[in-house]
C-alpha positions as semicolon CSV with decimal commas, in nm:
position;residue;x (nm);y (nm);z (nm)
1;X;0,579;-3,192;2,589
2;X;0,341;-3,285;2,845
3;X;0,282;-2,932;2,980
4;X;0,144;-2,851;2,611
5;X;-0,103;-3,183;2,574
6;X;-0,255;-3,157;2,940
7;X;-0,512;-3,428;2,860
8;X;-0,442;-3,782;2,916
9;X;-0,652;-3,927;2,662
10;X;-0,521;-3,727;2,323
11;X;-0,191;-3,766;2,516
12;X;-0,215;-4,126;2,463
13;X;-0,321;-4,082;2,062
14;X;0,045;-3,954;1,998
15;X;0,222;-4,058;1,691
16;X;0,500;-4,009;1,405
17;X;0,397;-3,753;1,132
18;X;0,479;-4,070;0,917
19;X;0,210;-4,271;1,046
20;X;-0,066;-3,962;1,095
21;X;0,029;-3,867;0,710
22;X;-0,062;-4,282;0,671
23;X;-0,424;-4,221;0,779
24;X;-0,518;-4,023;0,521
25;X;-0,601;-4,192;0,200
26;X;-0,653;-4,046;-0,198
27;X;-0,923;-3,859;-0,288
28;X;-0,971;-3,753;0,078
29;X;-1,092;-3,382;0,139
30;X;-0,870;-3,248;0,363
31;X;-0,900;-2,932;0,571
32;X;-0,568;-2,773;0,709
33;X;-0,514;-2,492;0,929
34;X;-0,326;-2,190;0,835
35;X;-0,366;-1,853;0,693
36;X;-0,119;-1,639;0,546
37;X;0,163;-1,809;0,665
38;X;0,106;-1,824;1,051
39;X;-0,087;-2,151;1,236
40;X;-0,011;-2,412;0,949
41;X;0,059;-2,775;1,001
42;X;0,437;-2,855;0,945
43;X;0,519;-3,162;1,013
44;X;0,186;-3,346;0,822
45;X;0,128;-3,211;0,506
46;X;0,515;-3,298;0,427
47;X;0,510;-3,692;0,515
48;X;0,192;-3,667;0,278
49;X;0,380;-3,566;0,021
50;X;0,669;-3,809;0,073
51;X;0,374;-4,079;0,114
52;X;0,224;-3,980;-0,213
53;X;0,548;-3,944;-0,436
54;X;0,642;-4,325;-0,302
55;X;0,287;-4,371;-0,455
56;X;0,317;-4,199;-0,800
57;X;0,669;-4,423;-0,806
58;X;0,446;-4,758;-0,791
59;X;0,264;-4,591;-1,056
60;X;-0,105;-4,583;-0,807
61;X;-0,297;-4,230;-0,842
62;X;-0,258;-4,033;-0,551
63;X;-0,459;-3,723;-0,459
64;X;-0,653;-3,525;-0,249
65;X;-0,830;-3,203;-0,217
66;X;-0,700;-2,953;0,006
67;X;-0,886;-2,668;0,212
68;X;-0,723;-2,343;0,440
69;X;-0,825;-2,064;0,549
70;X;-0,569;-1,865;0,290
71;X;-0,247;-1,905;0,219
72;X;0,019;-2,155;0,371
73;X;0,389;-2,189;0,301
74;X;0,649;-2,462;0,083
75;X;0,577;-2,721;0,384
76;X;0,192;-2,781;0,350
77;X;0,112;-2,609;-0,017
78;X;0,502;-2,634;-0,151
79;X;0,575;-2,992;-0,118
80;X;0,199;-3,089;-0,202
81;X;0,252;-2,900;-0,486
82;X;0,561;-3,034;-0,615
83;X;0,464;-3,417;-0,564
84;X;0,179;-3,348;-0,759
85;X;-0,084;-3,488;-0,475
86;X;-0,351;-3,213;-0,506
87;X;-0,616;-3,266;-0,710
88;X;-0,835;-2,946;-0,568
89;X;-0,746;-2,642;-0,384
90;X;-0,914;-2,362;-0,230
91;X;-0,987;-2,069;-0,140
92;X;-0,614;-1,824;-0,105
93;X;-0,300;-1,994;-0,236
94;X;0,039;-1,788;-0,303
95;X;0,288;-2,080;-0,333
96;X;0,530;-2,051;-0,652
97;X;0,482;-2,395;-0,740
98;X;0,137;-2,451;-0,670
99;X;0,059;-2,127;-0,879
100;X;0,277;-2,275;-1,155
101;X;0,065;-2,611;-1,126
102;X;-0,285;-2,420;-1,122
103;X;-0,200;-2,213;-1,480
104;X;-0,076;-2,535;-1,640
105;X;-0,382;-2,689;-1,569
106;X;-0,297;-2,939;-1,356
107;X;-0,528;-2,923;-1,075
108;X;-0,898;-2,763;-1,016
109;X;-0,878;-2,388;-0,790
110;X;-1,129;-2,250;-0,660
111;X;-1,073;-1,871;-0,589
112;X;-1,348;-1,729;-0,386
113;X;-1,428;-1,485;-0,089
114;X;-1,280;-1,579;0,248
115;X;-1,607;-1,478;0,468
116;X;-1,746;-1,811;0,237
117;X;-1,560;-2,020;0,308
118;X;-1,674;-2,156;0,615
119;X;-2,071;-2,130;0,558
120;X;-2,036;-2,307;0,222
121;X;-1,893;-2,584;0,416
122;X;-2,161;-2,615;0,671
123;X;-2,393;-2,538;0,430
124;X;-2,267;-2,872;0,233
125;X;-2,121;-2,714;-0,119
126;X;-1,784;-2,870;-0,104
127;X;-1,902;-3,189;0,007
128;X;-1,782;-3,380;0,271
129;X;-1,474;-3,321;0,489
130;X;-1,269;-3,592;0,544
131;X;-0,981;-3,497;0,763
132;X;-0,880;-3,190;0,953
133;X;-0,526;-3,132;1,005
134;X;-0,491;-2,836;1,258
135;X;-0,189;-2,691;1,465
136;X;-0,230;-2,590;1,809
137;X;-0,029;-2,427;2,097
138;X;-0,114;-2,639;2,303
139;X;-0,388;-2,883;2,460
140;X;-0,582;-2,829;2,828
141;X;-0,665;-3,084;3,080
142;X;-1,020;-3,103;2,941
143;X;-0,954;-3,128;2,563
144;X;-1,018;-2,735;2,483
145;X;-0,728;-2,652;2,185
146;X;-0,526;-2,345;2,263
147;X;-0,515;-2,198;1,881
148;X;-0,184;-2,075;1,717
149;X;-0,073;-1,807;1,559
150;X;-0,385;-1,815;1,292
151;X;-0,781;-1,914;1,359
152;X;-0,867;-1,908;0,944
153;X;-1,117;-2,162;0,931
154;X;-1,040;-2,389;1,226
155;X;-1,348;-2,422;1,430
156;X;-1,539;-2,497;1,094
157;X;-1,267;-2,744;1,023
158;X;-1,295;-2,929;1,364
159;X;-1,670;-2,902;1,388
160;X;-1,721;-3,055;1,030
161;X;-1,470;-3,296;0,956
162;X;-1,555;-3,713;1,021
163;X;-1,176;-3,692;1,200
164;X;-0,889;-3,494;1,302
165;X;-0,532;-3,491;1,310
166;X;-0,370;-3,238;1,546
167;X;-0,020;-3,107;1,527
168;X;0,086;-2,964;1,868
169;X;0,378;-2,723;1,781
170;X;0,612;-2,612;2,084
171;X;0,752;-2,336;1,879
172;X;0,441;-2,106;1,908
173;X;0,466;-1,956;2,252
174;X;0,231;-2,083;2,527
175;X;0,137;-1,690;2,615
176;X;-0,074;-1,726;2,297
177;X;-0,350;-1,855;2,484
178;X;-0,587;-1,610;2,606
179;X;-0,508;-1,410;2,249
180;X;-0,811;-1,588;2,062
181;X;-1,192;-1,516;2,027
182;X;-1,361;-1,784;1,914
183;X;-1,708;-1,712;1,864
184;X;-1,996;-2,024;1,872
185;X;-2,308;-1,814;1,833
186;X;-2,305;-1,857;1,431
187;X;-2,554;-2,095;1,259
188;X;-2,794;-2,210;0,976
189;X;-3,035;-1,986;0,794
190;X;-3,326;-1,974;0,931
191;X;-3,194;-1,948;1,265
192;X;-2,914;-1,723;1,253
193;X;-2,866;-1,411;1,502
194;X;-2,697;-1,099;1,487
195;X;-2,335;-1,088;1,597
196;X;-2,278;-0,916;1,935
197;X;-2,007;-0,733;1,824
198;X;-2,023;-0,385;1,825
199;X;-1,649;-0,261;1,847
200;X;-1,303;-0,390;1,733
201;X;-1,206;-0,473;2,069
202;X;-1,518;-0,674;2,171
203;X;-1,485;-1,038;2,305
204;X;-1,761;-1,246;2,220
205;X;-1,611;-1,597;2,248
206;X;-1,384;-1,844;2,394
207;X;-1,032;-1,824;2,399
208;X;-0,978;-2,209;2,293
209;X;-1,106;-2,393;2,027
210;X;-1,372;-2,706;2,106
211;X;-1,312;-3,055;1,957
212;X;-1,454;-3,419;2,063
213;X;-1,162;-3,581;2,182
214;X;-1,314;-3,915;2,033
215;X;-1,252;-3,754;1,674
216;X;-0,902;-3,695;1,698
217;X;-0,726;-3,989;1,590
218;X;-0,329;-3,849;1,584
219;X;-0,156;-3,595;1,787
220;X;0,173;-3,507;1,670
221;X;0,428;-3,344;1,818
222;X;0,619;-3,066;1,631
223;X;0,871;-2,727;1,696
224;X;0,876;-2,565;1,390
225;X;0,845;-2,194;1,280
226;X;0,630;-2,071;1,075
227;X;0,692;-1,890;0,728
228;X;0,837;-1,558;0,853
229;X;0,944;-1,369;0,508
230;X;1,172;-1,061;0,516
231;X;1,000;-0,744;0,509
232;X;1,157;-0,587;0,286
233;X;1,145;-0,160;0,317
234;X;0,880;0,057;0,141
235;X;1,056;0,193;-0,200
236;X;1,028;0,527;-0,332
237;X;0,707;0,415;-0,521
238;X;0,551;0,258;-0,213
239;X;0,591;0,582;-0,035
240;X;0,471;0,813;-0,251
241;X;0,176;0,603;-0,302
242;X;0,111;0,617;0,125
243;X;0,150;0,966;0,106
244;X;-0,115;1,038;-0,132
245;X;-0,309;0,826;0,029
246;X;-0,256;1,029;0,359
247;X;-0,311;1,337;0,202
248;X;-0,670;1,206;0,116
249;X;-0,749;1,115;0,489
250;X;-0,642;1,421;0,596
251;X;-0,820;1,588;0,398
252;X;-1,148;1,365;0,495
253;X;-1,089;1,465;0,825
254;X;-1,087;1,823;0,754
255;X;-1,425;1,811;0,573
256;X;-1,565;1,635;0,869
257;X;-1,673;1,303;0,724
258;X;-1,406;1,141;0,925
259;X;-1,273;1,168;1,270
260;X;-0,887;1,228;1,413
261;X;-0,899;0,825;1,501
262;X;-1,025;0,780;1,172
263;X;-1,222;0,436;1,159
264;X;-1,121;0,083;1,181
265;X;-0,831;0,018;0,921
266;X;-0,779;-0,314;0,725
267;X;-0,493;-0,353;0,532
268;X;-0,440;-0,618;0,301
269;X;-0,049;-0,765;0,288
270;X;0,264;-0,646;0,121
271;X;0,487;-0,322;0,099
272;X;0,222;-0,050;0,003
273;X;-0,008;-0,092;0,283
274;X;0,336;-0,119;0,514
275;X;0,436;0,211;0,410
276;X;0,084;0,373;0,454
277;X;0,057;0,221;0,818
278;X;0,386;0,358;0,897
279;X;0,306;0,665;0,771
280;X;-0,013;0,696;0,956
281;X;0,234;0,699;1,322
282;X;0,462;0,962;1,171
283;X;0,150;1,175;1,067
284;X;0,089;1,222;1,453
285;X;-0,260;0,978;1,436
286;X;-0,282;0,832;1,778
287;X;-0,610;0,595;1,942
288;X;-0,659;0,394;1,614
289;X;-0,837;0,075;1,583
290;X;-0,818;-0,206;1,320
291;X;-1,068;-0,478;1,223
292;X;-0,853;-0,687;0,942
293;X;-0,742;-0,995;0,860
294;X;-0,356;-1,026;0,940
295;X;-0,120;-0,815;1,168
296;X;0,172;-0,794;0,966
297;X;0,509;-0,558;1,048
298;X;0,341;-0,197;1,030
299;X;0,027;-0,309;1,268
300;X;0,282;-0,451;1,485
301;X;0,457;-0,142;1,530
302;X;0,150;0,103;1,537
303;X;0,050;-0,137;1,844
304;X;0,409;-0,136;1,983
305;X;0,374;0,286;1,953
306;X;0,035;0,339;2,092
307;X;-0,113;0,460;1,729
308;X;-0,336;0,158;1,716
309;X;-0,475;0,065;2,082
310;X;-0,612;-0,255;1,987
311;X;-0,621;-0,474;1,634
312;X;-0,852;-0,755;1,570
313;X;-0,703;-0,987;1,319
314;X;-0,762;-1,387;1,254
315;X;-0,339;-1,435;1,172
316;X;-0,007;-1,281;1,145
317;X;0,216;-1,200;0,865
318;X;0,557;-1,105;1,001
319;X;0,915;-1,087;0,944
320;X;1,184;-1,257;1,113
321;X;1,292;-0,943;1,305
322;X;0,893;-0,872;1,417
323;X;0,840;-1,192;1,546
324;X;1,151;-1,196;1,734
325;X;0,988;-0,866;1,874
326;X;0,613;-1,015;1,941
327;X;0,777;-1,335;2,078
328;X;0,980;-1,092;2,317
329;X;0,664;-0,877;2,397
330;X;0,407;-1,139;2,418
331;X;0,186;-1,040;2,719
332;X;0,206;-0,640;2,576
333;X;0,082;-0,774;2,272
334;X;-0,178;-1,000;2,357
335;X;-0,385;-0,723;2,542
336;X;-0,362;-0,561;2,239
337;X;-0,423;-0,813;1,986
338;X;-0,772;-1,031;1,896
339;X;-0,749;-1,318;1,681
340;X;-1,071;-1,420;1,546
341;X;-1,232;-1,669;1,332
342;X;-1,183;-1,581;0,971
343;X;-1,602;-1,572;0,913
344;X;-1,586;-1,312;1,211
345;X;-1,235;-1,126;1,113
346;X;-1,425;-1,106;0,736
347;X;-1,781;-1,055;0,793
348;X;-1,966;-0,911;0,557
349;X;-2,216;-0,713;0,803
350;X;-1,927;-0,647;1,130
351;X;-1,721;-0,448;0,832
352;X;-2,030;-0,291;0,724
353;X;-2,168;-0,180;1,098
354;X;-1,786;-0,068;1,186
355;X;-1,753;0,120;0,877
356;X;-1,429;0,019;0,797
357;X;-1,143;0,201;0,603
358;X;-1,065;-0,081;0,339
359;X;-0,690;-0,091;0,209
360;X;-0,579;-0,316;-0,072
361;X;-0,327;-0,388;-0,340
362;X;-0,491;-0,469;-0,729
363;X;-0,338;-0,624;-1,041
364;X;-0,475;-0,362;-1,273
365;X;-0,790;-0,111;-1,291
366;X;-0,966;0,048;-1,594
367;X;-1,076;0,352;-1,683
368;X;-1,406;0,291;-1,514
369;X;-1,298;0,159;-1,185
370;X;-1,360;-0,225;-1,248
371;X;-1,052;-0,375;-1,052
372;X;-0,862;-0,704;-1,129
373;X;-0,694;-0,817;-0,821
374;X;-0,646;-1,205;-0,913
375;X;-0,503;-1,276;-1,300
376;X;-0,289;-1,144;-1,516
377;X;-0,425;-1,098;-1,862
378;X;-0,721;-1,249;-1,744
379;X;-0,635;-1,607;-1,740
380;X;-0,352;-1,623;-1,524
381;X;-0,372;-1,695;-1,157
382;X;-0,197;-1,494;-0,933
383;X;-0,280;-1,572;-0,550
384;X;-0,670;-1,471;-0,517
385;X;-0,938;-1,253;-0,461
386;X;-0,825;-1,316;-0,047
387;X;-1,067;-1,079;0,154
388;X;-1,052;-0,790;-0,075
389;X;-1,382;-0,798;-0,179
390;X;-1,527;-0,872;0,188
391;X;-1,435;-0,527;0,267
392;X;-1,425;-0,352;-0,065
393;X;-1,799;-0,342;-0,131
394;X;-1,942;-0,331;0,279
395;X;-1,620;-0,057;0,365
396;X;-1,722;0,271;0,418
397;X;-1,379;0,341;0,232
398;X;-1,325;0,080;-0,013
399;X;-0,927;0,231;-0,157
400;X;-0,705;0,003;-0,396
401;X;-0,370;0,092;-0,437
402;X;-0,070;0,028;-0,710
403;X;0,220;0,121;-0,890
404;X;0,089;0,318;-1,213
405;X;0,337;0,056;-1,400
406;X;0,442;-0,289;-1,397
407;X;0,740;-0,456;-1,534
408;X;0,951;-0,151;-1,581
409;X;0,710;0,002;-1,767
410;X;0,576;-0,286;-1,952
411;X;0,275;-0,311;-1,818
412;X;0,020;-0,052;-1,720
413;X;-0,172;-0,080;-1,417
414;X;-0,450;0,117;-1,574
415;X;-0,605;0,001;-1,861
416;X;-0,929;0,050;-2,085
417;X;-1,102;-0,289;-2,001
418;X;-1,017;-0,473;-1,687
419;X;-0,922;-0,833;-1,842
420;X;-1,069;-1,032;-1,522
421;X;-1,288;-0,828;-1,265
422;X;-1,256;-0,942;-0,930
423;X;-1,438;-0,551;-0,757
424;X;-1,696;-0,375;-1,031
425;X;-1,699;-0,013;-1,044
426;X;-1,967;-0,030;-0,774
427;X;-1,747;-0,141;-0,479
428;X;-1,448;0,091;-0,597
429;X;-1,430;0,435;-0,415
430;X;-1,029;0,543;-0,467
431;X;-0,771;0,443;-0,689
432;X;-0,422;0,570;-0,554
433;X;-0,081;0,486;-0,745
434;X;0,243;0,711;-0,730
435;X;0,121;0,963;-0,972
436;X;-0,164;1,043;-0,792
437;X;-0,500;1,005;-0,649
438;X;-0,857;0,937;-0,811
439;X;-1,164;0,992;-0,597
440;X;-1,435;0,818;-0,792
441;X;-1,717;0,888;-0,541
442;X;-2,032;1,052;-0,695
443;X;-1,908;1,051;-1,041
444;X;-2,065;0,902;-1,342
445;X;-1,878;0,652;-1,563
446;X;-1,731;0,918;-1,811
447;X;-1,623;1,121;-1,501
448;X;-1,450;0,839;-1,364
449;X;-1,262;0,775;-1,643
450;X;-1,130;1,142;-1,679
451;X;-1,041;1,120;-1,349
452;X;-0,848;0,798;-1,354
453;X;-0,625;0,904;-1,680
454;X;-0,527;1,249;-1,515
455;X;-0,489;1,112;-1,170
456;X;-0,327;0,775;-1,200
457;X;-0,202;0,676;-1,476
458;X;0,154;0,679;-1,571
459;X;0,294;0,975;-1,831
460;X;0,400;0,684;-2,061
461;X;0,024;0,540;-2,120
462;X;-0,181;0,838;-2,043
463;X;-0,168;0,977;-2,437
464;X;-0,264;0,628;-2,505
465;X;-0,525;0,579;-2,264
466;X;-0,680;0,940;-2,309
467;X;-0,658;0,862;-2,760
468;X;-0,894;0,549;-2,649
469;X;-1,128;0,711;-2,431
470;X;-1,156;1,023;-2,635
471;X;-1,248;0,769;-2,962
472;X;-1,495;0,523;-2,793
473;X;-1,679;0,881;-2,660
474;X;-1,743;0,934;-3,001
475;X;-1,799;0,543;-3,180
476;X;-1,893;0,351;-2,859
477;X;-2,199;0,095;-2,918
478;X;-2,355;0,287;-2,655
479;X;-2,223;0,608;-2,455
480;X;-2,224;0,581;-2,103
481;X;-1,937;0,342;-2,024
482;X;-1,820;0,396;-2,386
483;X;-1,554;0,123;-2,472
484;X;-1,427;0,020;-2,842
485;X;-1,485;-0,349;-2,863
486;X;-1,241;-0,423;-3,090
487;X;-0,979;-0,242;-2,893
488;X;-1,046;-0,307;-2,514
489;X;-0,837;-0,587;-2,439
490;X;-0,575;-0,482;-2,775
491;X;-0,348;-0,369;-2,480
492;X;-0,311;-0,693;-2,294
493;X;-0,294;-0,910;-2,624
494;X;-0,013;-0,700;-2,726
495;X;0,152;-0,769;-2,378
496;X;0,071;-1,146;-2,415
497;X;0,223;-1,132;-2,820
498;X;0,499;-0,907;-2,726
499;X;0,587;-0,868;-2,339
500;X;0,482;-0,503;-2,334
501;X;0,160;-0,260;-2,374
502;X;0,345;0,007;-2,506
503;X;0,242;0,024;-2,865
């Protein structure tokens, strides 16, 4: 292991996970590494949780609060979860358990925009940060950290917390390094500058991460993968929905307000957005760019085609078979590939200036384009708002994408009221589900909801839907986002009451 921690001092600080977990005491904030699965801490986080159950057992409280960049997997936010040790967590989560412990009310969440994260720490909102616990590639002769397969948060992490705990995994490939842009120009307001980043391929930073080696007070040494789902296929569904969404930027093209490379893509995660980025290689697009958050199985192969030239990411998302491909093409890859800090990967003004084409998944929208991306019902946590709404309202395409129908037909994914709002009708351009396609752009609230009810919504609910809208034109308070008060969220307490909207 000694040709991964190159520096004789933090080679010296090297320890059991055991007795790292041991330095970290309840009601410590903790920061952790990881986003979306990639670049978590393995070995840590899960003699924690052994170290806190043995705890609960003497019957001593045992809990501490827990920062990422987004989501992790059952080692760090799993096992935490299940020996009930977490008494706050923020800002992504999509663990099973954890989510099951959130809606019972068990511990605080905070769900909140990833580009925040990081300047509400320095700025002092969350308090102070205990302990970081970060995974690394590897460590140079002069105490730089090579990053893994995520940045998230980690040079906010390092920078801010009173300590740190590193976790030195030999499973992430040493060609990482050299992958990473890790920009130090950010700071405080009054004194902040603009970003020098004026294309997705731009390097502005270092490729390593900085740390005081007198602040580090474990190293441990770990070779463990990270969470690598199966990708499972686009459906029928998910492919219909990428094709009307291809139609549309085709057809932007043709009017001119795009170009044949289009603009910078972000996709959020999961099988729709798969489908539309394969979909973009088999509809002949070729010198794309993307400016996201994660390179998940459809980037990778764009990249591995030519159809993207270069994607700047902060993390991966990939299946066991695409890793075993990035792992095999690692140097291809990493001249192709920028992994940023998640306040650069998510920043507000870069998506804004690169005019971004914004492409994400949503729980439910209603009639007026107010989209619920976070709880079911309104009260129920799903994973979080993520960095949806980073790019929804600065994209210069801001599309959200679902099945018209949930639950085998349960549940409608267009409904009169929105029960949470996580993107108001202001940061919502196009709505696109299997049926069809709405284009909300330029249209007044009334228009939009016309729109939405012949262009999305499923045959089952649009009677329904069109009955509602066509009744609160005529008895609404007020008519120009008419709703029936009494009525608007009827649809989800019958689901809650009976498992289904139908009536």
């Amino acid at each position: 292991m000694n040709d991964r921690i190159r520096h004789a001092g933090l080679r010296d600080k090297r320890m059991s996970a055991e007795n790292a977990a041991a330095l970290i005491q309840p009601g410590m904030t903790v920061a952790m590494s990881g986003f979306t699965g990639a670049g978590y801490p393995k070995s840590v986080p899960q003699a924690l949780a052994t170290r806190i159950e043995q705890a609960h057992a003497r019957g001593e409280d045992f809990r501490v609060k827990v920062m990422t960049g987004a989501s992790t997997a059952p080692e760090l936010d799993g096992v935490l979860a299940r020996a009930q040790g977490i008494e706050l967590r923020l800002p992504y989560q999509s663990d099973p358990h954890l989510r099951e412990r959130i809606n019972a009310g068990d511990l605080h969440y905070i769900d909140m925009h990833l580009s925040h994260v990081a300047q509400h720490t320095w700025f002092g909102f969350f308090g102070a940060v205990d302990v970081a616990v970060i995974e690394v590639t590897a460590i140079t002769e002069d105490g730089h950290l090579v990053p893994s397969s995520s940045v998230g948060n980690n040079k906010t992490w390092l920078e801010q917390a009173d300590r740190v705990i590193l976790e030195v995994n030999r499973w992430q490939p040493a060609a990482l390094e050299g992958m990473h842009d890790v920009y130090y120009g950010t700071a405080l307001p009054p004194n902040r500058k603009p970003i020098p980043l004026l294309h997705p391929d731009d390097r502005i930073g270092e490729p390593w991460l900085r740390c005081d080696p007198s602040k580090v007070i474990a190293v441990v040494e770990t070779d463990a993968p990270d969470r690598n789902s199966p990708f499972t296929p686009p459906d029928a569904t998910s492919r219909e929905i990428a094709a009307h969404l291809l139609d549309f930027l085709a057809h932007e093209v043709r009017r001119g307000r795009l170009q044949p490379q289009l603009l910078p893509l972000q996709s959020g995660v999961g099988n729709i957005t798969n489908a539309v980025l394969m979909g973009l290689g088999e509809a002949g697009y070729r010198d794309l760019t993307a400016f996201t958050e994660v390179i998940q199985d459809g980037m990778l192969d764009l990249l591995k085609r030519g159809v993207v030239r270069v994607a700047s990411a902060t993390s991966f998302s990939l299946s066991p078979a695409a890793i075993d491909e990035f792992l095999d093409h690692v140097d291809y890859y990493r001249e192709r590939i920028v992994l940023r800090t998640q306040e650069i990967s998510n920043h507000p003004e870069l998506v804004r200036r690169l005019g971004c084409i914004a492409m994400n998944g949503m729980i439910e929208v209603d009639l007026y384009g107010n989209v619920n991306s976070t709880h079911v019902a309104g009260t129920k946590i799903m994973n979080g708002i993520g960095g949806s709404g980073d790019f929804a309202r600065n994209a210069y395409l801001s599309v959200f994408m679902s099945p018209s129908t949930a639950k085998n037909g349960a549940i409608s994914s267009i409904v009169p009221m929105a029960s949470h709002v996580d993107h108001t009708e202001h940061d919502v351009m196009v709505i696109v589900t299997e049926r069809g396609i709405a284009d909300l752009r330029g249209l007044s609230p009334k228009q939009r909801a016309q729109r939405m009810i012949d262009g999305c919504a499923h045959p089952d609910y649009q009677p329904m839907l069109q009955d509602y809208f066509d009744r609160a034109c005529c008895e609404s308070f007020g008519k120009h986002t008419p709703h029936l008060l009494s009525e608007a969220l009827s649809w989800h307490e019958r689901f809650v009451e009976t498992g289904s909207m139908r009536k």
